[in-house]
N, CA, C and O of each residue as an XYZ file, in Angstrom:
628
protein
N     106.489     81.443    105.405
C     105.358     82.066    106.077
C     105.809     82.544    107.450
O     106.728     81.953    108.017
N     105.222     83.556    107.994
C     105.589     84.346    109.041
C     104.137     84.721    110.136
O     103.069     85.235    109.805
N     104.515     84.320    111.289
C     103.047     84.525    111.976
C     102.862     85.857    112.921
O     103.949     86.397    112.716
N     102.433     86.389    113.478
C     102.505     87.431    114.726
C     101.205     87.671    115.617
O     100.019     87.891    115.374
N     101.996     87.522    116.782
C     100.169     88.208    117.683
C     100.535     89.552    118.042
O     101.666     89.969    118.289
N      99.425     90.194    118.042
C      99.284     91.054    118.699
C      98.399     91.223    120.198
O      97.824     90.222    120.624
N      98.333     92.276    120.824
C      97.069     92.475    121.927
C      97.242     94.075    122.372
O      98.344     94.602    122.528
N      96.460     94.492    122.480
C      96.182     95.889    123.247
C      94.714     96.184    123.845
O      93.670     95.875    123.271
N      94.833     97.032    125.477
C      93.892     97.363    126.033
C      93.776     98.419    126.125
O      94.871     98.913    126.395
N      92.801     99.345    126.033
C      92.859    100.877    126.270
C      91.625    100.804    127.400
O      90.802     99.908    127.588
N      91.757    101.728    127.892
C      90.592    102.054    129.224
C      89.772    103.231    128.395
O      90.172    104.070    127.588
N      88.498    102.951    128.914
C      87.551    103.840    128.538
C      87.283    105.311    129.157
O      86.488    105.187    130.088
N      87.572    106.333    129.016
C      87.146    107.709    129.024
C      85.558    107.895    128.743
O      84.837    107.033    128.241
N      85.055    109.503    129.265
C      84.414    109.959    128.534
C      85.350    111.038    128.059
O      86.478    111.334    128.454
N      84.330    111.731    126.775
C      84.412    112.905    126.202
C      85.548    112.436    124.983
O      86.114    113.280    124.288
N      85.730    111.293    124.873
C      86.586    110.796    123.637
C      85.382    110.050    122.933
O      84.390    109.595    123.503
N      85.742    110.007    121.221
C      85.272    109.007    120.286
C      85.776    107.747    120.884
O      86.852    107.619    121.468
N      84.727    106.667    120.640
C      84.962    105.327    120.306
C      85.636    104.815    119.069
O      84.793    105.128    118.228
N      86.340    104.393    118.591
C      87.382    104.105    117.290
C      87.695    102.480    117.491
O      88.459    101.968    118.309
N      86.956    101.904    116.598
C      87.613    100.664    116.589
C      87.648     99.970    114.980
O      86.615    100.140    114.334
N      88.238     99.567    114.625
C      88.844     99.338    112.843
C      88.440    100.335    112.501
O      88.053    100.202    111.339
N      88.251    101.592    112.946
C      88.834    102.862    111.829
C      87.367    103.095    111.910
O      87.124    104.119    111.271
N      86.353    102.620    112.388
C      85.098    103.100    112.181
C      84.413    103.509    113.847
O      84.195    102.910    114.900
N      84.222    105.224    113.167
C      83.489    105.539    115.002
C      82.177    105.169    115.318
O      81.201    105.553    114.673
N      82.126    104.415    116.315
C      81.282    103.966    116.979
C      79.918    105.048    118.028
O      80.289    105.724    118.988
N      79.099    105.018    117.786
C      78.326    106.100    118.713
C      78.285    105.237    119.926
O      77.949    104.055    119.999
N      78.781    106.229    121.077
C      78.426    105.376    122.626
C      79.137    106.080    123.060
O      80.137    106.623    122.590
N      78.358    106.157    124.639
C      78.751    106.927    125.689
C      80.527    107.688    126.082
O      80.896    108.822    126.387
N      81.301    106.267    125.852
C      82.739    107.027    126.048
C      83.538    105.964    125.089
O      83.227    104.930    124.498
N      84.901    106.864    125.262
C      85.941    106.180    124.079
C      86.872    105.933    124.807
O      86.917    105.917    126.037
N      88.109    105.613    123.609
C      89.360    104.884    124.698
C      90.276    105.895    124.981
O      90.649    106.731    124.158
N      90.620    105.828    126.076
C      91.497    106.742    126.020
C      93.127    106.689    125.475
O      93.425    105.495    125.439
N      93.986    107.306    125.154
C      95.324    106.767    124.463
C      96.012    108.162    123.554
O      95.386    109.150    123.170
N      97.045    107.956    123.422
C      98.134    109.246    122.569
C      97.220    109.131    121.146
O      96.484    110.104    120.980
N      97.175    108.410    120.417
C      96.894    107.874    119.024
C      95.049    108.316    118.805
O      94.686    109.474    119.014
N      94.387    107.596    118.518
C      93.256    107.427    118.487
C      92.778    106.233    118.887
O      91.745    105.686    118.502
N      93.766    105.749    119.873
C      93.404    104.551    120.876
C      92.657    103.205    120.400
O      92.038    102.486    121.184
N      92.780    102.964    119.102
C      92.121    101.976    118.211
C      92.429    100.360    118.676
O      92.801     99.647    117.744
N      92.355     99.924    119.564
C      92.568     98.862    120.138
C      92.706     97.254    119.314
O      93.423     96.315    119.660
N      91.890     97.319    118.295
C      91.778     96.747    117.005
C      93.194     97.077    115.999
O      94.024     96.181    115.850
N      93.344     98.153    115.471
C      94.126     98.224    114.521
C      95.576     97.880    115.581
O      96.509     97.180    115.185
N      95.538     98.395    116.696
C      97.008     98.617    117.185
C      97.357     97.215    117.633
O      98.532     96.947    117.886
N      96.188     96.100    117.770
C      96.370     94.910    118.185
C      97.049     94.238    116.688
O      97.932     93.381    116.739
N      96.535     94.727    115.469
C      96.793     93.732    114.299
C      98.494     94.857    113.437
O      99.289     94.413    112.608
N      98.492     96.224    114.041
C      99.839     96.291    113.870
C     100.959     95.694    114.641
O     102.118     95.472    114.291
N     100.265     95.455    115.932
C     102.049     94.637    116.463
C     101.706     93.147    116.217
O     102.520     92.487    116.864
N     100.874     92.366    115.577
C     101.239     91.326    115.429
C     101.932     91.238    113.668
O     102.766     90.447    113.228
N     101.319     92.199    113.064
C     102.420     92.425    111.479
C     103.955     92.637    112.224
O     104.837     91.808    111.999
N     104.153     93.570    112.943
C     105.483     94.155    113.529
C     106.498     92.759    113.911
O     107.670     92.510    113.629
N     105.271     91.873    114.815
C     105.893     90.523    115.495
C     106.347     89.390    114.345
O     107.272     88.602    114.538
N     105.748     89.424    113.426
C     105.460     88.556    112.290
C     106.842     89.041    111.245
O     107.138     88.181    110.415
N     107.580     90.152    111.223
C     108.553     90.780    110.586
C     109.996     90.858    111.636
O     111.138     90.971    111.192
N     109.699     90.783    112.872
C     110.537     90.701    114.087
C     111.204     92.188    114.009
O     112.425     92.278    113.886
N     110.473     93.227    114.074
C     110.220     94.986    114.302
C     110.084     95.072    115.133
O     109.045     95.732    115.160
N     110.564     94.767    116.793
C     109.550     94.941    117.773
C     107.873     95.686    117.832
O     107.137     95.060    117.069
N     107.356     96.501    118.334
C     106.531     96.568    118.620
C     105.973     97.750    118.518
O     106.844     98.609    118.377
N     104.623     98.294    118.527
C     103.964     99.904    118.354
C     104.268    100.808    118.625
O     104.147    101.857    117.993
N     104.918    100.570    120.010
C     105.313    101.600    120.672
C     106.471    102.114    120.472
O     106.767    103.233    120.892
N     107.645    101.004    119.490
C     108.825    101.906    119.045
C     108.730    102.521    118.370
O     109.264    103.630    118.395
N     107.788    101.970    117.171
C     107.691    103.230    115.973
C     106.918    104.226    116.235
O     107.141    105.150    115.453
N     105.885    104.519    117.193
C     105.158    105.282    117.247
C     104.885    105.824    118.724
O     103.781    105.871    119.267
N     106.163    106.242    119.292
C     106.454    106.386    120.576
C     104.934    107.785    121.131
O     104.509    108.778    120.541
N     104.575    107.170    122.434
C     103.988    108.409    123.309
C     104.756    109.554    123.034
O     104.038    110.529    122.810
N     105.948    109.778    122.972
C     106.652    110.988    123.152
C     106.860    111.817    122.292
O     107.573    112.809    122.442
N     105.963    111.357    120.783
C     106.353    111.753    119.258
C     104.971    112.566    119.463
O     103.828    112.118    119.558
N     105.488    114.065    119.507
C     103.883    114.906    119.172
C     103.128    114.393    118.003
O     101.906    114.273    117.923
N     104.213    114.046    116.914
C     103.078    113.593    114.885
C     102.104    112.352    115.579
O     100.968    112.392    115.108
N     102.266    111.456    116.411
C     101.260    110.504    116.467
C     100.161    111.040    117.368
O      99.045    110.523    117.339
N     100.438    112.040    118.149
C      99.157    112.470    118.906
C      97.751    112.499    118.067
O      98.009    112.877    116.924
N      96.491    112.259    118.216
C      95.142    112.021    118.079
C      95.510    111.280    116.714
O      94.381    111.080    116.266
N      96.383    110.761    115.798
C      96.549    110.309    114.827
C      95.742    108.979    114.612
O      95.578    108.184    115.538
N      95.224    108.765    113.297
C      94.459    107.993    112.647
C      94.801    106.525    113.062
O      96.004    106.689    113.268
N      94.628    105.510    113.265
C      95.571    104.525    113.904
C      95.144    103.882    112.450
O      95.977    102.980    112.359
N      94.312    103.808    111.215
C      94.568    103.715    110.052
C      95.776    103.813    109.142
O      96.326    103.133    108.275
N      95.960    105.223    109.871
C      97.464    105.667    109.143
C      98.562    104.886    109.865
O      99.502    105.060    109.089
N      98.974    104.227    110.742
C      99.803    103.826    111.835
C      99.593    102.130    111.066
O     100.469    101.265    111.057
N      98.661    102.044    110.667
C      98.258    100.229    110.203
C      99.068    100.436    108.650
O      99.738     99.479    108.262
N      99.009    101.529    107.883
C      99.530    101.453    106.667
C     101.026    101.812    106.798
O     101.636    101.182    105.934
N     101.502    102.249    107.221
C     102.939    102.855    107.922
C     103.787    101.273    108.234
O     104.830    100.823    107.759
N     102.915    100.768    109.138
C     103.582     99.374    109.082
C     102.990     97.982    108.014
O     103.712     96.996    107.862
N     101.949     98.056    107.502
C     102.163     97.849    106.181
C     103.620     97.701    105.231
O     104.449     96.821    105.000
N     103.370     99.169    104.833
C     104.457     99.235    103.958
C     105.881     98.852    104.717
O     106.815     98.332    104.107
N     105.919     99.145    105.988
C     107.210     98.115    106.247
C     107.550     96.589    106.225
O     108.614     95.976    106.302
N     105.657     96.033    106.031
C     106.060     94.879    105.979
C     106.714     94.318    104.289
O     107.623     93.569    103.933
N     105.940     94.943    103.764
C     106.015     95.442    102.479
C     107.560     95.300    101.611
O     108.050     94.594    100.728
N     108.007     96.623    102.616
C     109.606     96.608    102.081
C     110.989     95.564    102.622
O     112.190     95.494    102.363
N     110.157     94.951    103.381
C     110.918     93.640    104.116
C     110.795     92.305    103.274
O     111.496     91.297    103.360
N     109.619     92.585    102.354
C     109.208     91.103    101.305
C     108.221     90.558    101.595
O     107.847     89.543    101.007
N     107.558     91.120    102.594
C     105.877     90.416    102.871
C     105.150     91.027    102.640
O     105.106     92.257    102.617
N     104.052     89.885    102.307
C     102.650     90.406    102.133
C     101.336     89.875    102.896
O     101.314     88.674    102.627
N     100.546     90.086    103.481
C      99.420     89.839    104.472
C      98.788     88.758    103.837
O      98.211     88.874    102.756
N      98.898     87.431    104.640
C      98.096     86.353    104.246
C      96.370     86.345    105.227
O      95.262     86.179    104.717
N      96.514     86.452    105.905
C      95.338     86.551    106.782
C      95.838     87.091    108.084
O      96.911     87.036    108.685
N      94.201     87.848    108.388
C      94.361     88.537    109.861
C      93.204     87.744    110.624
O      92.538     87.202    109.742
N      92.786     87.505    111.616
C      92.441     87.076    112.357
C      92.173     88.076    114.193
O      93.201     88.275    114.839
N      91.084     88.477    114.672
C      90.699     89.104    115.444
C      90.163     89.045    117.028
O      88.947     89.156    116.869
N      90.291     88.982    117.831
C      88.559     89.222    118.823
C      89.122     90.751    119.806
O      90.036     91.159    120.523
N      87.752     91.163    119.168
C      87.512     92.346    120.532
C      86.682     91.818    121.465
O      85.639     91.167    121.404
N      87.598     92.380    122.646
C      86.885     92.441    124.156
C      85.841     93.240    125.036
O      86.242     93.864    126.019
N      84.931     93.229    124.799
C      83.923     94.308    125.400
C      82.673     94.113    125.779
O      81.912     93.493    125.036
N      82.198     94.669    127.143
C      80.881     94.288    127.597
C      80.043     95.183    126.697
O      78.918     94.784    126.395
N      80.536     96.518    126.172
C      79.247     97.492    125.680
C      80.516     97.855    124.614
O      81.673     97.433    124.609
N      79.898     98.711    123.808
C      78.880     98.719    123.081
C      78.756     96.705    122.129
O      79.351     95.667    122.421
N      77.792     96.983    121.096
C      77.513     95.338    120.516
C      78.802     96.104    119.287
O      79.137     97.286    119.219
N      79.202     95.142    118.597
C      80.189     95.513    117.664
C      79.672     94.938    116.681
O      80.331     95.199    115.675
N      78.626     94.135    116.422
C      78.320     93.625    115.205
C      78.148     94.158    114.309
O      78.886     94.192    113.324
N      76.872     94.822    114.504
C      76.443     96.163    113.075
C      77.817     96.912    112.563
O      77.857     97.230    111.374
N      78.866     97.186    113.346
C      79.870     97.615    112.853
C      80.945     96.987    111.893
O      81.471     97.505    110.908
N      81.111     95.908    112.359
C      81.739     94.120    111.676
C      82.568     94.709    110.033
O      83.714     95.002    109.692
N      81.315     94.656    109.421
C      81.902     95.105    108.095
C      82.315     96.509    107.424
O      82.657     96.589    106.244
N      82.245     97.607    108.300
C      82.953     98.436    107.991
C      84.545     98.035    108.404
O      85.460     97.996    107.582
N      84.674     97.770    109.730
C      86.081     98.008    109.969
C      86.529     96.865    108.891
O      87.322     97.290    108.052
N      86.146     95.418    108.755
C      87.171     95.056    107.805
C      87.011     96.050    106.481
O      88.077     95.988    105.869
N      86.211     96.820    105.901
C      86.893     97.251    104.651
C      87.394     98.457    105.160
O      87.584     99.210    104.205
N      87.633     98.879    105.998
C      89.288     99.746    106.537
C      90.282     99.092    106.654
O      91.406     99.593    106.681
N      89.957     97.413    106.779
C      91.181     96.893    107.371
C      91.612     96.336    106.253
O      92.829     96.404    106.078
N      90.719     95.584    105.109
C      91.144     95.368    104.092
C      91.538     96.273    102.532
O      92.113     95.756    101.574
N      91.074     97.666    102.602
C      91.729     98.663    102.283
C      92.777     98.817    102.459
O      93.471     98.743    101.445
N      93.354     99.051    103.513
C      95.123     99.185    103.903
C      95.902     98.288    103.520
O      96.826     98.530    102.743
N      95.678     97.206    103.961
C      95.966     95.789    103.751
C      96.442     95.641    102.590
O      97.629     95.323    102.517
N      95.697     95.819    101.399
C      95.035     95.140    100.394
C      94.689     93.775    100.012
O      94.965     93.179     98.971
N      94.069     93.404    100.984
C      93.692     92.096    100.787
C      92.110     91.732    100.593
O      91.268     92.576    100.900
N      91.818     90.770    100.203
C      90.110     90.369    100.016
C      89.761     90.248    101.563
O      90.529     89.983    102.488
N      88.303     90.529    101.599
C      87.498     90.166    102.939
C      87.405     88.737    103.594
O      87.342     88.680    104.823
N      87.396     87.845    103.021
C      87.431     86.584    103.069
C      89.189     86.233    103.830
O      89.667     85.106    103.967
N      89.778     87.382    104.171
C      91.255     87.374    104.453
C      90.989     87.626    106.027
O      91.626     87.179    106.981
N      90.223     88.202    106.020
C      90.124     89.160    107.546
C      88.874     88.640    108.155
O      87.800     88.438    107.588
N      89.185     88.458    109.398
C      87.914     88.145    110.411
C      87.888     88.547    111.719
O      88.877     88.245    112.387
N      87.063     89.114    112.219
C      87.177     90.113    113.435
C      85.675     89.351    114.437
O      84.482     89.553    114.212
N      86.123     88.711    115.236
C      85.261     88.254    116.700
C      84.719     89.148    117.704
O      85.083     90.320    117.620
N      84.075     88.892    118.458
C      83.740     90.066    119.442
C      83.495     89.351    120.257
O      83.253     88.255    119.750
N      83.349     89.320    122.083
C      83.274     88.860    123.159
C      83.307     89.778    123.948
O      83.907     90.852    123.903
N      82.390     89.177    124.972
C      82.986     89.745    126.022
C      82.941     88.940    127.248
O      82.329     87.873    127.207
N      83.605     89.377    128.512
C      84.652     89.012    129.376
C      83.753     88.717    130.620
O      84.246     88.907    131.732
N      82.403     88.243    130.506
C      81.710     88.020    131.486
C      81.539     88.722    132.668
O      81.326     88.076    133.694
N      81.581     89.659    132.697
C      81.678     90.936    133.995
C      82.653     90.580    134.867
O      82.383     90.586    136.068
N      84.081     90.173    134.376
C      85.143     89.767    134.979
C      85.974     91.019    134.670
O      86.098     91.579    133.580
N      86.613     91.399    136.057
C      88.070     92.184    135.808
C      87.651     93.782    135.082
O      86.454     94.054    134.990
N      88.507     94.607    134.677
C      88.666     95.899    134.094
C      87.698     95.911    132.780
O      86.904     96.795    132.458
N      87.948     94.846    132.200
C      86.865     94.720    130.768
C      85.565     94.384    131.068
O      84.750     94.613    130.175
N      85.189     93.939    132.010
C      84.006     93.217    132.566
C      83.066     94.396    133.035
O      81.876     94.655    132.852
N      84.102     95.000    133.718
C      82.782     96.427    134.305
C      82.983     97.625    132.977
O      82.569     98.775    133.127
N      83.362     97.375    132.265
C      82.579     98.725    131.265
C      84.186     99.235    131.125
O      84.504     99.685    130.024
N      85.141     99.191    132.111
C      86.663    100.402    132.057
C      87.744    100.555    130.871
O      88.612    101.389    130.612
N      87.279     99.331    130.255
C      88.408     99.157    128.554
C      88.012     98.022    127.885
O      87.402     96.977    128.116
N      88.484     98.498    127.112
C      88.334     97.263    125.793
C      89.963     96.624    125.375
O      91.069     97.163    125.410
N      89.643     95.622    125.087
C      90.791     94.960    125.038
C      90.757     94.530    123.185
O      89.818     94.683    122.405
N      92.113     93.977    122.920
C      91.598     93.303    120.894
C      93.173     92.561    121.009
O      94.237     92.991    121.454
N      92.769     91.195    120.366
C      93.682     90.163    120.334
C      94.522     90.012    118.420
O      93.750     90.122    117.468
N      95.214     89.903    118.298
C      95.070     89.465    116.559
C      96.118     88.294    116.976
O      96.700     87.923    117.996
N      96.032     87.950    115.709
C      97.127     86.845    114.914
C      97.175     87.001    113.529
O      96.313     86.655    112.721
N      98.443     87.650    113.272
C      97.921     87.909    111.404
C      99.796     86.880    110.502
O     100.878     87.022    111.071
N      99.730     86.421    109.802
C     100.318     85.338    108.591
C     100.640     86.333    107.549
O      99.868     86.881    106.763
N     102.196     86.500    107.710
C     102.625     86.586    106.135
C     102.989     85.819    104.983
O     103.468     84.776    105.428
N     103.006     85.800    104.021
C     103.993     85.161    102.995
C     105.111     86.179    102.532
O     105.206     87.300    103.029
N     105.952     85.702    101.538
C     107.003     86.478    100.719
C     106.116     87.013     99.473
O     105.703     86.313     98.549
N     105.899     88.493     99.657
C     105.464     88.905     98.351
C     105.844     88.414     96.925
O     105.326     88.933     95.935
C-alpha cells in the first residue's frame, strides 16, 4: 500500500468560473490559475503523484505548457491516473477537505465525487470530500482563496 498528500490554494478572481471536483459552482468569483484552477482535483492529483513518488503537478503540467492552459483539471486527474495505473496501482481511497468561507459546498458534495469517482474508477463509498472553513483567519478567511487538502491510498493493481 502506498499513501500521498496532497494541498493546493488558488486565490479568488472575478470574471473566472468557480471549478471545484469538476463541477461549476455559481458565485460571484473563481480561482484564479493556468489550468482551471480546481483546487480539489489538483490537491488529490499530487497526493496520487506523492503516493507513486512522481514528484508533483507542476512537473507534469508545467505553467509554461500552452496544452494545459484553461484545461479541464478532470483531464489532468485522469492523465495521472493512468500513470498511476501504468506503475501497478490502483486507488484505494481518497479522502478530502476544502477550505472556504463562501460559497457552502454541500449541495455540490455529490456531484464532484461522481467526477471524482468516474476518473478514478472507484465506488463512492471510496471517496469523501469535507468542507470547512478557516474562521475568518488569514487569506482563506476573508473570501481571497480557497484552499483543498487530500490524502489518497494505493494498492498494487
Amino acid at each position: 500500500m502506498r499513501v500521498g498528500i496532497g494541498y493546493d490554494i488558488h486565490r479568488m478572481v472575478e470574471e473566472r468560473e468557480l471549478i471545484l471536483g469538476g463541477v461549476v459552482i455559481p458565485y460571484i468569483k473563481g480561482l484564479m490559475g493556468h489550468s482551471d484552477a480546481d483546487v480539489l482535483l489538483h490537491a488529490i492529483c499530487d497526493a496520487i503523484l506523492g503516493a507513486i513518488c512522481e514528484d508533483d503537478i507542476g512537473k507534469h503540467f508545467p505553467v509554461s505548457d500552452k496544452r494545459y492552459e484553461n484545461i479541464s483539471s478532470l483531464v489532468l486527474l485522469k492523465n495521472v491516473y493512468d500513470l498511476a495505473l501504468g506503475k501497478g496501482f490502483k486507488i484505494n481511497n481518497v479522502d478530502t477537505v476544502l477550505i472556504a468561507e463562501e460559497p457552502k459546498i454541500m449541495p455540490f458534495k455529490e456531484k464532484m465525487k461522481d467526477n471524482i469517482t468516474g476518473v478514478l474508477k472507484i465506488k463512492k463509498d471510496m471517496v469523501n470530500i469535507k468542507a470547512t472553513t478557516n474562521e475568518g483567519i488569514g487569506s482563506i478567511g476573508r473570501g481571497e482563496a480557497i484552499a483543498a487538502h487530500a490524502i489518497v491510498s494505493l494498492v498494487e493493481a
